[in-house]
TORLUM-605449 format. One record per atom (N, C-alpha, C): residue in three letters; x, y, z. Coordinates in steps of 0.001 Angstrom, whole numbers, plus 500000, padded with zeros to 6 digits. Each point is the difference from the previous one (the first is absolute). Layout:
% TORLUM-605449
ALAXYZ;...
//
This chain:
% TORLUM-605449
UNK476476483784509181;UNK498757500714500296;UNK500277501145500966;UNK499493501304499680;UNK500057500830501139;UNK499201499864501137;UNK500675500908500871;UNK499570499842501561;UNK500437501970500592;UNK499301499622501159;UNK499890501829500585;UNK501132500507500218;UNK500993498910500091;UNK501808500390499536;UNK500455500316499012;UNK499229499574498833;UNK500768500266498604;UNK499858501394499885;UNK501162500097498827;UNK500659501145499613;UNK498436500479498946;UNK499719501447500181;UNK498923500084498813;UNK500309500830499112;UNK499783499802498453;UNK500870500399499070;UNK498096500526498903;UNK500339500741499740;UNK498598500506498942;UNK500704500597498761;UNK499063499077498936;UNK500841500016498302;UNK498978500991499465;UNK500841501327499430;UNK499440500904499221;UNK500724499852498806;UNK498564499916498616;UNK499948499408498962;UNK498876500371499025;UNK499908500175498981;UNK499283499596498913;UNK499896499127499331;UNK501032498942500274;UNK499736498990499175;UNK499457498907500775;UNK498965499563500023;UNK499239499791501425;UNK500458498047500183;UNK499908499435498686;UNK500677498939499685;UNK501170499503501189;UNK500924500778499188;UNK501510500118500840;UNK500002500282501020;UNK499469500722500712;UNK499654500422501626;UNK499486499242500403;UNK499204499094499533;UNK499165498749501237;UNK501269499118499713;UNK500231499774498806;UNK501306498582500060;UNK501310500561500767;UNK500089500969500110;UNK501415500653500923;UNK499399499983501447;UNK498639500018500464;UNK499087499698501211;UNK500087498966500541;UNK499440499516498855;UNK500286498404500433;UNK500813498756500406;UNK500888500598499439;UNK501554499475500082;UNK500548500511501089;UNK499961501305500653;UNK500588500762501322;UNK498840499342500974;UNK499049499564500071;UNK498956499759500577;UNK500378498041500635;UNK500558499498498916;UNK499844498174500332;UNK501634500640500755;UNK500619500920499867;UNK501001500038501033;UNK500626500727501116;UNK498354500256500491;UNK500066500611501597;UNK499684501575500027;UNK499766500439499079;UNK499610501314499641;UNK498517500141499951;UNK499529501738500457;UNK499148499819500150;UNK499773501312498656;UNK498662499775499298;UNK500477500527498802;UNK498951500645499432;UNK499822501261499650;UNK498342500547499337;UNK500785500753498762;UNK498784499927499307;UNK500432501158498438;UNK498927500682500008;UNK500825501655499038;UNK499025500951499701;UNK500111500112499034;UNK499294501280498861;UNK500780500859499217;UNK499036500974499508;UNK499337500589501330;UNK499833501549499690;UNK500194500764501198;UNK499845501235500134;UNK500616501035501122;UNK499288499621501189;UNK498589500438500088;UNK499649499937501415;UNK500247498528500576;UNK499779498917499333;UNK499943498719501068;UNK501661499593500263;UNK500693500561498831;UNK501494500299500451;UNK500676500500501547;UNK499390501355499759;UNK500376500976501142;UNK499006499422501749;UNK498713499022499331;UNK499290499970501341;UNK500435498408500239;UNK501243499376499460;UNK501123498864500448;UNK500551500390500896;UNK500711501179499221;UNK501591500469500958;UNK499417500821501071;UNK499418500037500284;UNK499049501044501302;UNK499697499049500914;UNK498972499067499549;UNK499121499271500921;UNK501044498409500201;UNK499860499506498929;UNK500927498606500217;UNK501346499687500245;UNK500669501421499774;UNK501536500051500538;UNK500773499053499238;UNK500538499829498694;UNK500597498936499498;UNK501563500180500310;UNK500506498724499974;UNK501660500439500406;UNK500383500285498803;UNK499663499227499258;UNK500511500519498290;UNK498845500513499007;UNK500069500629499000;UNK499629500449498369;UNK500786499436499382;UNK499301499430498854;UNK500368499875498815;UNK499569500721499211;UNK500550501415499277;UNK499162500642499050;UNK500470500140498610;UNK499273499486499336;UNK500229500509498087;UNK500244501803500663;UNK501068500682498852;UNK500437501366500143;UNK498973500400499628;UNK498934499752498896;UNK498612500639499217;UNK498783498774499869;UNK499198500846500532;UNK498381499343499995;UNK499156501111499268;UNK499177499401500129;UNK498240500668498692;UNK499925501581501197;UNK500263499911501242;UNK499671501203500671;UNK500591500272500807;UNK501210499512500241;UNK501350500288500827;UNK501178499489499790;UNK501042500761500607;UNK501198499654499733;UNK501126499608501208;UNK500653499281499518;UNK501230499596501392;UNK500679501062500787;UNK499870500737499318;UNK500834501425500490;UNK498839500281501044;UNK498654500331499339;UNK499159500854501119;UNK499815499008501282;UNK500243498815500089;UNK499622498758501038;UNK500958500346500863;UNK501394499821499688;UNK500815500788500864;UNK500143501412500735;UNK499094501104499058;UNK499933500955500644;UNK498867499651501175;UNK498831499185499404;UNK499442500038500925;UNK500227499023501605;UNK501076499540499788;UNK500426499438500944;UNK500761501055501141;UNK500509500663499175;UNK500876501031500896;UNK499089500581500346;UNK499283500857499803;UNK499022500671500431;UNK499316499460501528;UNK499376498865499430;UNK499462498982500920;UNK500716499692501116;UNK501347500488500130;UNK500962499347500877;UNK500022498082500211;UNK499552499668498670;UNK500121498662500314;UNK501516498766499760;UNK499887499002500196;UNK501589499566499496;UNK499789499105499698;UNK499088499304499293;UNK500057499010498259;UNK500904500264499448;UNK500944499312499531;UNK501001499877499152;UNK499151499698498964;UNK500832500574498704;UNK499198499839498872;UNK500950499502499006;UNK499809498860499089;UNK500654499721499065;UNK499336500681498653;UNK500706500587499069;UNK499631500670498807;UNK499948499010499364;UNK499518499532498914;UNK499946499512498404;UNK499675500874498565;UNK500986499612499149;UNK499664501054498905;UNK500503499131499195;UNK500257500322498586;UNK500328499675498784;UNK501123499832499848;UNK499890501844500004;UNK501721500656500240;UNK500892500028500652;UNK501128499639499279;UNK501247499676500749;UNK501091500941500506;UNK499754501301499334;UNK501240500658500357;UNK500321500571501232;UNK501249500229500758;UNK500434500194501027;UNK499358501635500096;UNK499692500751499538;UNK499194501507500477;UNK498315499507500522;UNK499495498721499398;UNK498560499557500503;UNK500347499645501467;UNK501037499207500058;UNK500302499398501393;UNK500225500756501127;UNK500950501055499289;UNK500616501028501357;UNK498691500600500411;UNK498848500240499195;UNK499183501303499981;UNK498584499210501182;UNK500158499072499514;UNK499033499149500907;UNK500896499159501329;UNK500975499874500065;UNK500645499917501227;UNK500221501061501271;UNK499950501401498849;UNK500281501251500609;UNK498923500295500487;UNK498762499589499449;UNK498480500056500828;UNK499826498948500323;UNK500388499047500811;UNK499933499361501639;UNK500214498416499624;UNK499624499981498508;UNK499985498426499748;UNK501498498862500403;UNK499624499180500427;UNK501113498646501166;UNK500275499328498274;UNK499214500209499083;UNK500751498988499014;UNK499647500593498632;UNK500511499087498546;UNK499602500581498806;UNK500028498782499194;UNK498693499257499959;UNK500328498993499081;UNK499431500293498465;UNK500446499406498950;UNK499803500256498951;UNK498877498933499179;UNK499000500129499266;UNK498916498938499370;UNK501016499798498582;UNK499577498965499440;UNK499450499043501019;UNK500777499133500874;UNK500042499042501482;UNK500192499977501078;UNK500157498861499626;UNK500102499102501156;UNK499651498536500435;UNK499500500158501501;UNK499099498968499987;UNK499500500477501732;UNK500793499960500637;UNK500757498490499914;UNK501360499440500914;UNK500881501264500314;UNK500109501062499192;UNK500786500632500531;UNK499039501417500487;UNK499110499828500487;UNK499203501285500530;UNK500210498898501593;UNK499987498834500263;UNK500179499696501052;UNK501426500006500515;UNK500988500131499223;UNK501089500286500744;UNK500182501242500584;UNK499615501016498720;UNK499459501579500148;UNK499692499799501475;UNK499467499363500493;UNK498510500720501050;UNK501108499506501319;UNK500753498680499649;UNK500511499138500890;UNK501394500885500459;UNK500619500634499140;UNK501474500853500039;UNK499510501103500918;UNK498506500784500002;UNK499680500692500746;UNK499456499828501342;UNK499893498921500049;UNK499306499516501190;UNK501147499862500963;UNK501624499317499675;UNK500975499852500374;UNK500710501301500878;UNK500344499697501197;UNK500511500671501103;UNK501509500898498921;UNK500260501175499860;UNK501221500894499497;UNK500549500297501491;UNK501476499951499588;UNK500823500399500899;UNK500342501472499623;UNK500101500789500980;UNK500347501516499579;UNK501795499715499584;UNK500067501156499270;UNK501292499960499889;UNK500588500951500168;UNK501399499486500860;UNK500574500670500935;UNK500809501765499226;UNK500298501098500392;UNK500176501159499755;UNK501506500457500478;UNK500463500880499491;UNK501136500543500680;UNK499684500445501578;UNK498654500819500240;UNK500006500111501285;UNK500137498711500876;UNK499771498694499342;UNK500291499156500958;UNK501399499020500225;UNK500690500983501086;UNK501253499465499600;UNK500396498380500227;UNK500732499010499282;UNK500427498653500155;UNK500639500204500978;UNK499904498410500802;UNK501222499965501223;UNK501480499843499405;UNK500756500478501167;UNK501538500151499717;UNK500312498526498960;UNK499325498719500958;UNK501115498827498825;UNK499283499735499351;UNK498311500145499532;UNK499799500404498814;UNK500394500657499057;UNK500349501464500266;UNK500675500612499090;UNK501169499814499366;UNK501230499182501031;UNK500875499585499408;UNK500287498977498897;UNK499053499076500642;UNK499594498623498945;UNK499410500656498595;UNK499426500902500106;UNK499153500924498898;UNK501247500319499188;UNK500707501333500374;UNK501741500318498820;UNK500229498689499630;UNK500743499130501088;UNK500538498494499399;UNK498976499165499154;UNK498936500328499761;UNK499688499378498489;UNK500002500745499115;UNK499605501266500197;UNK499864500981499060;UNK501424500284499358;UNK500954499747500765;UNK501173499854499172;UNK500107499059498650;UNK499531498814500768;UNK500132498740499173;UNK499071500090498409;UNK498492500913500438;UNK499447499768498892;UNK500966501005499172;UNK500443501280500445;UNK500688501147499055;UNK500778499259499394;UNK501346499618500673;UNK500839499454499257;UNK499467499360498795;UNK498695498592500104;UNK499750499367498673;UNK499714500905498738;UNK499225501026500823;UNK499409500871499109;UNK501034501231498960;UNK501471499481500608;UNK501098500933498605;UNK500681498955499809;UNK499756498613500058;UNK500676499380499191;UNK499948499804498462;UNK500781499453499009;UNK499144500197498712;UNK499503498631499812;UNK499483499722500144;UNK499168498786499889;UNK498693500128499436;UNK499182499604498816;UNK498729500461499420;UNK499122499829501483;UNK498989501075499089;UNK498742500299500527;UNK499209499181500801;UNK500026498405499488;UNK498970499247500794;UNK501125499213500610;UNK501126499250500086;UNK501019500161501219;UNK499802500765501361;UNK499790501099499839;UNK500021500975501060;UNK499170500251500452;UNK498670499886499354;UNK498552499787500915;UNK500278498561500488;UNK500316499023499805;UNK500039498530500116;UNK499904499970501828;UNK501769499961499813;UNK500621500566501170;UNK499348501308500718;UNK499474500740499712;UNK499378501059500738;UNK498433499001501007;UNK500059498988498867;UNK498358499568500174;UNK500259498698501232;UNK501432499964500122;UNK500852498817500374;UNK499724500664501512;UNK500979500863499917;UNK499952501100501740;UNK499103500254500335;UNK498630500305499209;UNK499034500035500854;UNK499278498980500886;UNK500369498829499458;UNK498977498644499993;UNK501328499536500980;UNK501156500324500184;UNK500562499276501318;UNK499814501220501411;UNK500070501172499540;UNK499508500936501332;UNK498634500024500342;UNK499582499537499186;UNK498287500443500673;UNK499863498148500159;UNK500592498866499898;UNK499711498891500327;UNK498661499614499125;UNK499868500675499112;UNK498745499888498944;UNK500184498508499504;UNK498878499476499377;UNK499848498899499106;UNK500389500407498445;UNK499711500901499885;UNK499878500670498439;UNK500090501826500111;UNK501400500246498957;UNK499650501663499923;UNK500411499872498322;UNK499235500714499620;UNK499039499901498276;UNK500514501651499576;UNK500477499705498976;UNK499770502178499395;UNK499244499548498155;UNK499135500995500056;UNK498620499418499184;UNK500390501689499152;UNK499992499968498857;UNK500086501146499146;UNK498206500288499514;UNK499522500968500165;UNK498401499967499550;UNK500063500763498535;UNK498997499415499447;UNK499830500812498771;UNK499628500894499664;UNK499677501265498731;UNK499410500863500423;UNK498382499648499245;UNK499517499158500105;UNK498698499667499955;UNK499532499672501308;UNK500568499720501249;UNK499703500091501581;UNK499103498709499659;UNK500607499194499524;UNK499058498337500325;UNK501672499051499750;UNK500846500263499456;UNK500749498503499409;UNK501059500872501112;UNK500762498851500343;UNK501261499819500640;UNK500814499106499718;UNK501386500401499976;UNK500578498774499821;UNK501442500131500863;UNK500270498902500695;UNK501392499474500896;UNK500851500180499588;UNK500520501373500513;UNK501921500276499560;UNK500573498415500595;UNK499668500270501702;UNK500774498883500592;UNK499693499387501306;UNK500258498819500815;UNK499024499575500638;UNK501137499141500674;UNK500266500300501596;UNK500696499678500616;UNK500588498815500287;UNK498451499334500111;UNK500148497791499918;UNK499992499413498872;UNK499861500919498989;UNK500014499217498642;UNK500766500998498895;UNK500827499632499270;UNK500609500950498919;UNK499123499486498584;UNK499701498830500076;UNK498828499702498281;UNK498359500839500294;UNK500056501017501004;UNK498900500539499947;UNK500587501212499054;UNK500624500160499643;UNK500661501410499368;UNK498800499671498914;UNK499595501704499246;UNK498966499961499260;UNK498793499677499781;UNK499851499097501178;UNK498575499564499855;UNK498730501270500732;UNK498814499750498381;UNK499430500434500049;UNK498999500209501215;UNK499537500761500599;UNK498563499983500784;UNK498850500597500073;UNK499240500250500210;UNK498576500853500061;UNK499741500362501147;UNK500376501435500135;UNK500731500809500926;UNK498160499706501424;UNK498725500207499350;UNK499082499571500356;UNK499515499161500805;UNK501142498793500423;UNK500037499714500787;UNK500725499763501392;UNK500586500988499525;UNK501185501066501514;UNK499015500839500486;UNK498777500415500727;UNK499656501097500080;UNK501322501047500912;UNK500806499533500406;UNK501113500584501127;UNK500593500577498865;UNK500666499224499131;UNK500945500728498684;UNK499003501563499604;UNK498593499596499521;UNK499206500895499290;UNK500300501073500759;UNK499196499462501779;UNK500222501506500928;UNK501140500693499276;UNK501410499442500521;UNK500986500867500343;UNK499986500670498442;UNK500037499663498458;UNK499898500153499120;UNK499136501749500022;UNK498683499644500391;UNK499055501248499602;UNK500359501049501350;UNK500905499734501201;UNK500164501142500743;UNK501292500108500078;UNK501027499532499642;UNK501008499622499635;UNK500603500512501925;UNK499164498929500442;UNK501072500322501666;UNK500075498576500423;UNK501235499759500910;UNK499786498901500873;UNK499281499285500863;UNK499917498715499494;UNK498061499431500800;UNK500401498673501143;UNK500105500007501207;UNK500744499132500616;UNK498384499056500422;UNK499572498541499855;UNK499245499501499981;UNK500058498990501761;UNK499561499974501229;UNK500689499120500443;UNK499158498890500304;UNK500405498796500558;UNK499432498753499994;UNK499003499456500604;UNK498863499759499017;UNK498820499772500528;UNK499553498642500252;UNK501486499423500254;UNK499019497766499337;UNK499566499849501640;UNK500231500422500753;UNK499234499855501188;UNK499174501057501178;UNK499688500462498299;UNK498548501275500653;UNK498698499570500055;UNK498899500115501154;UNK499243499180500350;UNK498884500461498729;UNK500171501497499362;UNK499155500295499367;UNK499887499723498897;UNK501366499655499272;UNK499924499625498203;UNK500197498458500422;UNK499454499393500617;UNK499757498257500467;UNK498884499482498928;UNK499219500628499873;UNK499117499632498914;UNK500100500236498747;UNK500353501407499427;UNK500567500289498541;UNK501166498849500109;UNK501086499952500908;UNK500858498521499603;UNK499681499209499935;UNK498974499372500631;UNK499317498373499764;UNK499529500366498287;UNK499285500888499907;UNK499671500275498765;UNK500559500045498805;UNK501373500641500076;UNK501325500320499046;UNK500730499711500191;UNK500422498708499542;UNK501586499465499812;UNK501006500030499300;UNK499613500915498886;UNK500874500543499206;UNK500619501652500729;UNK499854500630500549;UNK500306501100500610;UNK500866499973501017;UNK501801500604500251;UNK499983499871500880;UNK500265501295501174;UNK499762499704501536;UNK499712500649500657;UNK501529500055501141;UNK501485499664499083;UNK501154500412501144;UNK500255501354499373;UNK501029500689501235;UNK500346501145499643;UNK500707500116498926;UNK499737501320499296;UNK500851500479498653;UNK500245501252499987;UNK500857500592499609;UNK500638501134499499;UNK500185500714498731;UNK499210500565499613;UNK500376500470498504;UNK500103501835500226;UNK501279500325499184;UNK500682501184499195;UNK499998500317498941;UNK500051501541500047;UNK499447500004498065;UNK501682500136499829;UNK500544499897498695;UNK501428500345499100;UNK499374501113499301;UNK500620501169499812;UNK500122500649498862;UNK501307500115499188;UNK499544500349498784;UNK501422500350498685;UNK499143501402499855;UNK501332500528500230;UNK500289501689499768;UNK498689500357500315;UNK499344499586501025;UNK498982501400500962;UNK498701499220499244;UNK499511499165499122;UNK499288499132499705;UNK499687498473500231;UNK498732499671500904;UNK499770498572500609;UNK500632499514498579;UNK500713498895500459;UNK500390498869499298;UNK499604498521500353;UNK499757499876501107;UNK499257498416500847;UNK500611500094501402;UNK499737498678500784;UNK500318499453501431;UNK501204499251500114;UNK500613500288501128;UNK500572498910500615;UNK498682499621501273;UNK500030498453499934;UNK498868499610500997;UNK500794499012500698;UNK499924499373501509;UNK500810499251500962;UNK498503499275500774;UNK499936498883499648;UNK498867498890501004;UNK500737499561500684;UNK499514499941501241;UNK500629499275501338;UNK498571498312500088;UNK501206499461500339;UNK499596498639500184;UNK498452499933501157;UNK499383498455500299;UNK498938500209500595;UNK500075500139501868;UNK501135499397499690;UNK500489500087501880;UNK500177501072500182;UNK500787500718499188;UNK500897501522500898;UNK498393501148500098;UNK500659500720500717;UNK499099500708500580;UNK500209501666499179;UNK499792501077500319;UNK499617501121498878;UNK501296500818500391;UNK500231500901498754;UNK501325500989499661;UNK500270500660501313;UNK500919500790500224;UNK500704500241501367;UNK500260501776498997;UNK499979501090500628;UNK500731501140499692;UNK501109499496498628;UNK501021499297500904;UNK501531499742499146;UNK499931499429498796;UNK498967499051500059;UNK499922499263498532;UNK498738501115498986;UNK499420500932500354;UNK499295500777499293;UNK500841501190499683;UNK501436500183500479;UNK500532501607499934;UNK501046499154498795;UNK500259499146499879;UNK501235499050499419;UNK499303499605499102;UNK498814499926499653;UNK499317500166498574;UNK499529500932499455;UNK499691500613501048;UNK500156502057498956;UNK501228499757499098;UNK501353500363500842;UNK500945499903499894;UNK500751499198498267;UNK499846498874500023;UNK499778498805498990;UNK499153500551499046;UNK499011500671500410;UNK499007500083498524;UNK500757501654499473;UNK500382500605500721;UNK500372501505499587;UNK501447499170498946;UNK500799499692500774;UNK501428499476499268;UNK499352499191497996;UNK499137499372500566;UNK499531499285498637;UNK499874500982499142;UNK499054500831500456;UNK499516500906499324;UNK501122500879499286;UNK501247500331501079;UNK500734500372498897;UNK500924499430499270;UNK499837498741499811;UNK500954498830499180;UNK498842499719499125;UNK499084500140499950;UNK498980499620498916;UNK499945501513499079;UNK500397501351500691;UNK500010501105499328;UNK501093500139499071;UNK500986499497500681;UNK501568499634499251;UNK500276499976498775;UNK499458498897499889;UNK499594498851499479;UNK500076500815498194;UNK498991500671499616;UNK499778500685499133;UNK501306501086499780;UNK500687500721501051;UNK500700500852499610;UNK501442498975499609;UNK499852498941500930;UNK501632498986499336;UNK499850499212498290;UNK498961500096499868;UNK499588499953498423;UNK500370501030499231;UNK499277500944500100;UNK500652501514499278;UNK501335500596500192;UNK500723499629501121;UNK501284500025499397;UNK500782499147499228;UNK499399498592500110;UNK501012499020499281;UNK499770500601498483;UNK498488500706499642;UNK500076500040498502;UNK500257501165499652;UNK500359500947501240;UNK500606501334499677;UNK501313499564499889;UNK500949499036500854;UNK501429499689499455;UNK500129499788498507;UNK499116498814500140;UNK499679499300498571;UNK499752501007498618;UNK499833500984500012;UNK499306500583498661;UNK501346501009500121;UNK500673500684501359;UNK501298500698499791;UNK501149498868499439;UNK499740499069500180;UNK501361499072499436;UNK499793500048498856;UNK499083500128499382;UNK499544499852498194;UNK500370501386499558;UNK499688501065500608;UNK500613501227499046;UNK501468500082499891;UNK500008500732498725;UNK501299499743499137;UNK500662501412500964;UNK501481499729499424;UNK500743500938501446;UNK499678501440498856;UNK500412500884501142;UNK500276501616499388;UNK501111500171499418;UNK499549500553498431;UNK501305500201499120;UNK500003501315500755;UNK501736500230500005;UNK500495501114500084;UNK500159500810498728;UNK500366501855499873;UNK500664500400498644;UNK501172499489499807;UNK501530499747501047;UNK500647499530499705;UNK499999498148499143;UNK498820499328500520;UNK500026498711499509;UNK499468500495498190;UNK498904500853499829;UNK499546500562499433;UNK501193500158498758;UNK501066500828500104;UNK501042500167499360;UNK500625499424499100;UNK500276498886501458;UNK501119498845499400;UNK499084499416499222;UNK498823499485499677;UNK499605499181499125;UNK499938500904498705;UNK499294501186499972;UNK500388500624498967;UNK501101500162499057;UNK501109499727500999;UNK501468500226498983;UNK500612498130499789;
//
């Protein structure tokens, strides 16, 4: 039940159905929760009632997600707004991210995951650290001395998922993680599936529904590093946790991979419930790790095209010479 603490979240909608049952459901779990779906009682929410979140369909009977955001900017207000649309493609996402929107979920949904949505945002981000900020001296050293270690794996010839394995291996003993995961995304931006998975090697391939990572999705639709840190003993998500026990709230780390200058998926690193949140060293050493992947996952494709560029020169027949030319003639 909400209270003058809860988080207040207002569902913009036409489908008026779905908006009370997405209400209702954010509502039995500590949320405090109103729906609209036309302009003025919209705009006289975000003015007067101050919601921490929107939920908005991208198109209504007399407004649109785009103009809610403008009118937010305008307003100087800071509702985060989650978009909903149909459409899936990555130019809808950038274009409504690029006008102010914190998320991009796609219909149709599951509520369960509009509450993780809301819950990933609610969660304390660690900035992440910059070249202007320089590491200490035996940080930095400890930093080369792994970065050696991952290079080296990374020209050995050993296949593709070997070398994330072990890549996924070094991360999960330097960062003292429970689990570091590298998740390939699809280009439908909902299915994922496990190159490789540090505590377990029979996770290879398995499928997931990327939907319920909202951390994966983030880094996915802005394709930057999202450092999450540990909330299991924050006095404020005490109630969403009594509430949600499926969610969890230790620190995590997720990096995007690209192949050849195109998102390809995450490497992600969960730290256990005791340890406490990422340090500079373990966030510069997963830049680091995710750049190297990235170019062993780019590789990857060009060590293919030569084996079948060898392959197709071994099959052509040699060059007759005129002299060979000759001799067979006579």
């Amino acid at each position: 039940m909400a209270n003058r603490n809860s988080y207040k979240v207002l569902i913009v909608d036409d489908e008026g159905t779905h908006a009370r049952h997405l209400a209702d459901y954010l509502g039995e779990r500590g949320f405090d929760v109103k729906t609209e779906n036309k302009a003025e009682p919209i705009k006289e929410n975000l003015v007067k009632w101050k919601p921490h979140f929107c939920i908005s369909s991208m198109m209504l009977s007399d407004y649109t997600g785009l103009s809610l955001l403008q009118y937010l900017k305008d307003k100087n207000l800071d509702t985060k707004v989650f978009i909903t649309s149909g459409h899936n493609n990555i130019e809808n996402v950038k274009t409504a991210l690029k006008a102010g929107a914190k998320d991009y979920i796609v219909k149709p949904f599951k509520i369960e995951d509009i509450l993780s949505r809301l819950i990933f945002q609610i969660q304390k981000k660690r900035a992440i650290p910059t070249d202007a900020d320089k590491p200490q001296a035996k940080d930095e050293a400890l930093l080369i001395q792994l970065v050696s270690f991952v290079l080296k794996e990374a020209s050995t010839t050993k296949n593709l998922h070997s070398i994330l394995y072990n890549h996924s291996k070094m991360l999960e003993i330097a960062l003292k993680a429970v689990r570091c995961s590298i998740i390939k995304c699809e280009e439908d931006r909902q299915t994922g599936f496990v190159v490789c998975s540090s505590d377990e090697r029979s996770l290879k391939g398995l499928q997931i529904d990327l939907n319920r990572y909202p951390e994966v999705i983030h880094v996915m639709n802005t394709e930057k590093m999202v450092v999450i840190e540990n909330m299991e003993n924050d006095p404020t998500m005490a109630a969403i946790q009594e509430m949600v026990k499926t969610i969890s709230f230790n620190a995590i780390i997720v990096a995007p991979i690209f192949k050849r200058g195109q998102f390809y998926g995450v490497a992600s690193a969960r730290m256990p419930k005791e340890k406490g949140d990422f340090v500079d060293k373990d966030i510069r050493f997963a830049q680091l790790v995710s750049q190297v992947m990235s170019l062993v996952v780019s590789m990857e494709d060009t060590k293919a095209e030569l084996k079948f560029t060898k392959k197709v020169e071994a099959k052509k027949p040699e060059a007759v010479t005129e002299a060979d030319s000759k001799e067979k003639a006579s």
